[in-house]
Kinemage of the C-alpha trace (Angstrom):
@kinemage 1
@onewidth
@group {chain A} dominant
@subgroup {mainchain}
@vectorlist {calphas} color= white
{ca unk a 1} P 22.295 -18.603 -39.209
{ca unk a 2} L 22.936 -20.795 -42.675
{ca unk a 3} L 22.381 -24.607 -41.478
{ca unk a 4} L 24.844 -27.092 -42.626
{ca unk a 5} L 23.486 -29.236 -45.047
{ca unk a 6} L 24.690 -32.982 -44.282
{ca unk a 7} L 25.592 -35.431 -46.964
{ca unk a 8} L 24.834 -39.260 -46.641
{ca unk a 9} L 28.242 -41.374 -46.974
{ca unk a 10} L 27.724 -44.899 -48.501
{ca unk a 11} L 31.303 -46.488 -47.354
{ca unk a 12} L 29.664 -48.114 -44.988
{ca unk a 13} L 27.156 -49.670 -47.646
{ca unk a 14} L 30.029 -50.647 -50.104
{ca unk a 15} L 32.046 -52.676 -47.434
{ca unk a 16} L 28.967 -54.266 -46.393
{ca unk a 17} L 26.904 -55.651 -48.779
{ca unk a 18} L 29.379 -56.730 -51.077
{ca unk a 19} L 29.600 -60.082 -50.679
{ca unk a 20} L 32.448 -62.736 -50.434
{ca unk a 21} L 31.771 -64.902 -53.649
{ca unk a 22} L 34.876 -65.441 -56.113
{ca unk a 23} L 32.983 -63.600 -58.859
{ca unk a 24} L 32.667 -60.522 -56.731
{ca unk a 25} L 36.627 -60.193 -55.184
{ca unk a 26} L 37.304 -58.163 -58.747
{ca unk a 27} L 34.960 -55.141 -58.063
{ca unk a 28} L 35.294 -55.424 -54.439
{ca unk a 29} L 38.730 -54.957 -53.886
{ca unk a 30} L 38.432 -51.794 -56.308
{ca unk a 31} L 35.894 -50.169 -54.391
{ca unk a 32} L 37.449 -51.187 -50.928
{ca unk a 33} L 40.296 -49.491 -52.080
{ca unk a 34} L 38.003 -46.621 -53.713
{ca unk a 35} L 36.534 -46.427 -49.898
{ca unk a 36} L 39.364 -45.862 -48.402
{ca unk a 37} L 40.866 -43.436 -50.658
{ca unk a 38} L 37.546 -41.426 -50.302
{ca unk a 39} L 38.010 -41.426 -46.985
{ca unk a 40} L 41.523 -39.961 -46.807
{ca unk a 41} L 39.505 -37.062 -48.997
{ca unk a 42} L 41.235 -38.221 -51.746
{ca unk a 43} L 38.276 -37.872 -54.108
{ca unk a 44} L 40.138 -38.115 -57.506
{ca unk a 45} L 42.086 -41.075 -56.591
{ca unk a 46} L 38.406 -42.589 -55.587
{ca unk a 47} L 37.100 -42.107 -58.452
{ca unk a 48} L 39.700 -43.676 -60.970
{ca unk a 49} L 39.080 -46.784 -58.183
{ca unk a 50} L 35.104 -46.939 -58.657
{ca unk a 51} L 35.347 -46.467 -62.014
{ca unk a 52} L 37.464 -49.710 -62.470
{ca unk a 53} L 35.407 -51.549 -59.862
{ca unk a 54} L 32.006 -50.668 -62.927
{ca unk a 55} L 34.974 -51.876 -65.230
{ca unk a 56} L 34.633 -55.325 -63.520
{ca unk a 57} L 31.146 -54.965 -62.714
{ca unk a 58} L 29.328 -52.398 -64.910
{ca unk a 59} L 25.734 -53.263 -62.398
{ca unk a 60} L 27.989 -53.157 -58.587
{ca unk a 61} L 25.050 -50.886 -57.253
{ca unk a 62} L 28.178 -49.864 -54.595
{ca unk a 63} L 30.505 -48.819 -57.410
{ca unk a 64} L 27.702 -46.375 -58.830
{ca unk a 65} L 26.734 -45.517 -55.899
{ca unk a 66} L 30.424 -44.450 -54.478
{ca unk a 67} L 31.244 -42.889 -58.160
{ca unk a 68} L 28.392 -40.664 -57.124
{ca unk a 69} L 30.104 -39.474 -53.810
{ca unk a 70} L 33.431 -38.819 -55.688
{ca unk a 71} L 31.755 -36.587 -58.057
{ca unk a 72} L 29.970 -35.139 -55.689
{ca unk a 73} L 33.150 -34.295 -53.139
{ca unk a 74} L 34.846 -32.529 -56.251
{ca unk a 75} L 31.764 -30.378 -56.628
{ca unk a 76} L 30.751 -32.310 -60.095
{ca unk a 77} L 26.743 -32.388 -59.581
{ca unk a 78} L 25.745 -33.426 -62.765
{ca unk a 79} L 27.945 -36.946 -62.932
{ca unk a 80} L 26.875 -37.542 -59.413
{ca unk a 81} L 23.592 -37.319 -60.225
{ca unk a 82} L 23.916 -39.710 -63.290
{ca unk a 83} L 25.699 -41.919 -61.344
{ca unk a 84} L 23.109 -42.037 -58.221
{ca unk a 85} L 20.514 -42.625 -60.962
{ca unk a 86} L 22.439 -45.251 -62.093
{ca unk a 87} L 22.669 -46.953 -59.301
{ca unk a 88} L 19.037 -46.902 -58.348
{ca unk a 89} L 18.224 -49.612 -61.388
{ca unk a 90} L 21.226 -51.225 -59.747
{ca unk a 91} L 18.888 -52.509 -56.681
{ca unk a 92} L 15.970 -53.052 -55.316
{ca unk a 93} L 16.716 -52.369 -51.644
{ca unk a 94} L 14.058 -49.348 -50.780
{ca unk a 95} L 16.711 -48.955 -47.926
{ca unk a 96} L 19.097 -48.326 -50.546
{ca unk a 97} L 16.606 -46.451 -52.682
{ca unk a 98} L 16.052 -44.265 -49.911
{ca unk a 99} L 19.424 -43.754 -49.965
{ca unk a 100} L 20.509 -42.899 -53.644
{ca unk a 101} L 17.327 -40.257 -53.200
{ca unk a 102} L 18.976 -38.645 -50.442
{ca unk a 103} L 22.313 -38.203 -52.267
{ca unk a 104} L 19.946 -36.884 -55.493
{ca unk a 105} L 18.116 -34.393 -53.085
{ca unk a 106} L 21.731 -33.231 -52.340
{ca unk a 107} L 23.091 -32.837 -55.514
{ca unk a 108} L 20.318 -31.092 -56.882
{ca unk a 109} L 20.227 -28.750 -54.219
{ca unk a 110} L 23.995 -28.124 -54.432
{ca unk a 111} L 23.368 -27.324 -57.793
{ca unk a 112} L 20.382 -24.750 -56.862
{ca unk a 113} L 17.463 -26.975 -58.168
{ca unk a 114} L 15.040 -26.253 -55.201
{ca unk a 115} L 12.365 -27.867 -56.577
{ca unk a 116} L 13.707 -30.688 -58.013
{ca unk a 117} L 15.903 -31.406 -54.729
{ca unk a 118} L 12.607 -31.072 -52.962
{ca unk a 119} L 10.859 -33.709 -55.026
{ca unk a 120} L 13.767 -36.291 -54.487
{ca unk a 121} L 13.937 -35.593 -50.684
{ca unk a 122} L 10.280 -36.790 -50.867
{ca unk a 123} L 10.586 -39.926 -52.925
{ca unk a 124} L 13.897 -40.910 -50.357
{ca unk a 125} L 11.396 -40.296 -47.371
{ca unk a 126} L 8.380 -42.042 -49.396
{ca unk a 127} L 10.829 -45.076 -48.853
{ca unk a 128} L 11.915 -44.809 -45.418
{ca unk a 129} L 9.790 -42.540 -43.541
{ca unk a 130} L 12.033 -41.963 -40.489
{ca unk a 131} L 15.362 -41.252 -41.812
{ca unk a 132} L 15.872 -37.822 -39.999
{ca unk a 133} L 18.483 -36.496 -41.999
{ca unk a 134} L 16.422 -36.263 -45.205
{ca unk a 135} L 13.755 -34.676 -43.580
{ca unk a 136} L 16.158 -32.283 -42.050
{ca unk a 137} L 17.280 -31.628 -45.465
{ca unk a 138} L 13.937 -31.583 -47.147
{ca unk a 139} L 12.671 -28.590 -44.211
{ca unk a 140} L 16.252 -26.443 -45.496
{ca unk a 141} L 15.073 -27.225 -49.031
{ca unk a 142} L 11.604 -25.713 -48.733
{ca unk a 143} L 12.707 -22.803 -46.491
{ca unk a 144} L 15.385 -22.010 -48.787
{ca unk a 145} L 12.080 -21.839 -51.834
{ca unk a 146} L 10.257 -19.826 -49.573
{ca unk a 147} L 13.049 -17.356 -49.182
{ca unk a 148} L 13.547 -17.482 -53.343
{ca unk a 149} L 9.894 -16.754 -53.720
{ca unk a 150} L 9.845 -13.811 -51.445
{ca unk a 151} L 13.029 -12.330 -52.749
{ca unk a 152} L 11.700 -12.646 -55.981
{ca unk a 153} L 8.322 -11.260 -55.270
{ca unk a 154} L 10.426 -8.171 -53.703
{ca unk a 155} L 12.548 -7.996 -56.499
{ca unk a 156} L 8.912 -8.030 -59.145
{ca unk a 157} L 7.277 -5.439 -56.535
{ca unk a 158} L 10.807 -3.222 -56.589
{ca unk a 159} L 10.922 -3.292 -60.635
{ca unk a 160} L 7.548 -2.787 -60.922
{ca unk a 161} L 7.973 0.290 -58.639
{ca unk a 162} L 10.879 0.972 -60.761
{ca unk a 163} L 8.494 1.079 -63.992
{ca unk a 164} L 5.861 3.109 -62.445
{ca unk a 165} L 8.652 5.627 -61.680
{ca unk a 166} L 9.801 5.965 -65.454
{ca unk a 167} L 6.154 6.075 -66.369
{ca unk a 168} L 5.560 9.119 -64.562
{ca unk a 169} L 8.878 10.793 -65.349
{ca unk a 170} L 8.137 10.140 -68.826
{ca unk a 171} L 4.763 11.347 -68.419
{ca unk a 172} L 6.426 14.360 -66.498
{ca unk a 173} L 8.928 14.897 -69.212
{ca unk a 174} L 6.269 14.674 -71.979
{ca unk a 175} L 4.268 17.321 -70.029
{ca unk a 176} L 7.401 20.076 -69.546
{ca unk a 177} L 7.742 19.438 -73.539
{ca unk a 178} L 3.966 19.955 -74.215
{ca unk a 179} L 4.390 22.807 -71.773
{ca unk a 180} L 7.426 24.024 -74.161
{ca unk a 181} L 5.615 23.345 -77.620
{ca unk a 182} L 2.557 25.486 -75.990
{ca unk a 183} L 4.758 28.393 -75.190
{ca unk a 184} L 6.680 28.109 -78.179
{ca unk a 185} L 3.566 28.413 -80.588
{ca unk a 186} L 2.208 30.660 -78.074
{ca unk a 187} L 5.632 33.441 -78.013
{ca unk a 188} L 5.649 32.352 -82.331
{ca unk a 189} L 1.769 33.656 -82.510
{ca unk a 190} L 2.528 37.159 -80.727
{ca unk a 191} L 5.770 37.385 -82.543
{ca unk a 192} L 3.448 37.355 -85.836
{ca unk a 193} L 1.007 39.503 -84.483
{ca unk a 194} L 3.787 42.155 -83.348
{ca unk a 195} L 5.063 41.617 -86.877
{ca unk a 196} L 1.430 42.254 -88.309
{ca unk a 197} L 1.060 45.580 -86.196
{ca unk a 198} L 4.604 46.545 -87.260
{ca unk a 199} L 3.466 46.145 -90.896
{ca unk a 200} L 0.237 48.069 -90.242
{ca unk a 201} L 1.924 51.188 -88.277
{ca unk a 202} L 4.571 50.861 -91.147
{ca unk a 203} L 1.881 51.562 -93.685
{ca unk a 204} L -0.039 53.801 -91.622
{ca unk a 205} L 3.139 56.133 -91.355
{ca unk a 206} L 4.000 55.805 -95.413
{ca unk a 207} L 0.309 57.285 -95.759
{ca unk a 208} L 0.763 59.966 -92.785
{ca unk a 209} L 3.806 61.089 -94.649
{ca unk a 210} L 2.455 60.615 -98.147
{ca unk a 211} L -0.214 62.853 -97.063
{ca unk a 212} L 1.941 65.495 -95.828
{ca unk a 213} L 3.930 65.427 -98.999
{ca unk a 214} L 1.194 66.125 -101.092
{ca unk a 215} L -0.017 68.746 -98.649
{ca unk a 216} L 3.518 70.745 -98.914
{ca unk a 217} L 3.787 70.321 -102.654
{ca unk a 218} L 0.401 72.143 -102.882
{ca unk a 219} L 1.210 74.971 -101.089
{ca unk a 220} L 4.066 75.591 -102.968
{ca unk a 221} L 2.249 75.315 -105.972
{ca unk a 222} L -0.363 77.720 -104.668
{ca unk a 223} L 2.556 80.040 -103.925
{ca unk a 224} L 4.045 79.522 -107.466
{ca unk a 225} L 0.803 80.797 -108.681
{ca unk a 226} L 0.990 83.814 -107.168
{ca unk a 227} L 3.790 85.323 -109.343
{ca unk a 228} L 2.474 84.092 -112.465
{ca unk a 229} L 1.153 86.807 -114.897
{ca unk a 230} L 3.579 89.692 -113.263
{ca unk a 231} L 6.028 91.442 -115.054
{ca unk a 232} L 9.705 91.212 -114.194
{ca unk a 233} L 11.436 94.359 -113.105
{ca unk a 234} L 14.978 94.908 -114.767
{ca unk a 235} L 17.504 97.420 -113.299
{ca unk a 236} L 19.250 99.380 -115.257
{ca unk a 237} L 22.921 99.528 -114.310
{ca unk a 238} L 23.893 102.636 -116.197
């Protein structure tokens, strides 16, 4: 069964630790207002809010921090993780380190970075030890990696099998056409050889009748002979 992975909310952090000074009533009322826009799951609206609240305040480590969420709700990784980054130089809480590391982790591993969601997942725990949720999400991170590396090891072993295959059916092939070539030469040889005796009887039989020629035309000469020399007898018809 896929586990749910859970996603840190900072509305609670914005409201809080922005303070009540004069100077700070311009960004705050933009990210209150950001808050509870995000929290209708108005995400868009949100952001437009945060952004103005960094307008005011370009260092409000809540404004970065909540930009990041927006992003993230609307399935924008790469902004959320430039804004969490952001807001990391924005503080120097290592609650709220913890905290920005988490959101990374979860960005990056929305985004299929195993590795790199792994190694963020660390440095949020490196900073608060016993924050269960980012060590839940650190185990689904390294299970999900195992599973990568296995189905990628299957999928190396399976093409590998694949190219042993087409080695021996080409080796197969290139045997059946060696086979071929061999008979090939092998029926053109006899065929010459046939030829060759063909020639030869041919020959043979121009002598054998050559022979028998000459044998016929001296008999008849011997028989020619034998009226030479005799007188030719004339009958008288009256």
């Amino acid at each position: 069964m896929k586990r749910r992975i859970s996603f840190m909310l900072a509305l609670s952090i914005a409201v809080l630790t922005l303070g009540g000074t004069a100077l700070a009533q311009g960004p705050r009322s933009y990210v209150n207002k950001g808050v509870k826009l995000y929290k209708d799951g108005k995400y868009v609206d949100s952001e437009v809010e945060f952004k103005k609240g960094l307008g005011k305040s370009p260092d409000n480590f809540q404004a970065n921090f909540n930009l990041g969420d927006s992003y993230y709700k609307q399935g924008n990784f790469q902004d959320a993780m430039k804004s969490f980054q952001s807001s990391i130089t924005k503080t120097k809480s290592p609650l709220l380190k913890s905290k920005v590391y988490y959101n990374i982790g979860n960005s990056l591993l929305k985004d299929k970075k195993l590795k790199e969601s792994i190694a963020a997942y660390t440095e949020a725990l490196k900073l608060d030890p016993g924050d269960m949720k980012t060590k839940y999400n650190l185990s689904y991170a390294l299970d999900m990696l195992k599973h990568q590396k296995n189905k990628n090891k299957n999928n190396k072993n399976k093409n590998d099998k694949n190219n042993q295959n087409k080695k021996n059916q080409n080796k197969q092939n290139q045997n059946k056409q060696n086979k071929n070539q061999n008979k090939n030469n092998q029926n053109r040889q006899n065929n010459q050889q046939q030829n060759q005796q063909q020639e030869q009887l041919s020959k043979e039989q121009a002598q054998a009748i050559f022979a028998a020629l000459n044998h016929e035309e001296q008999k008849l000469q011997k028989k020619l002979r034998k009226f030479v020399g005799k007188p030719m007898k004339v009958t008288k018809d009256w």
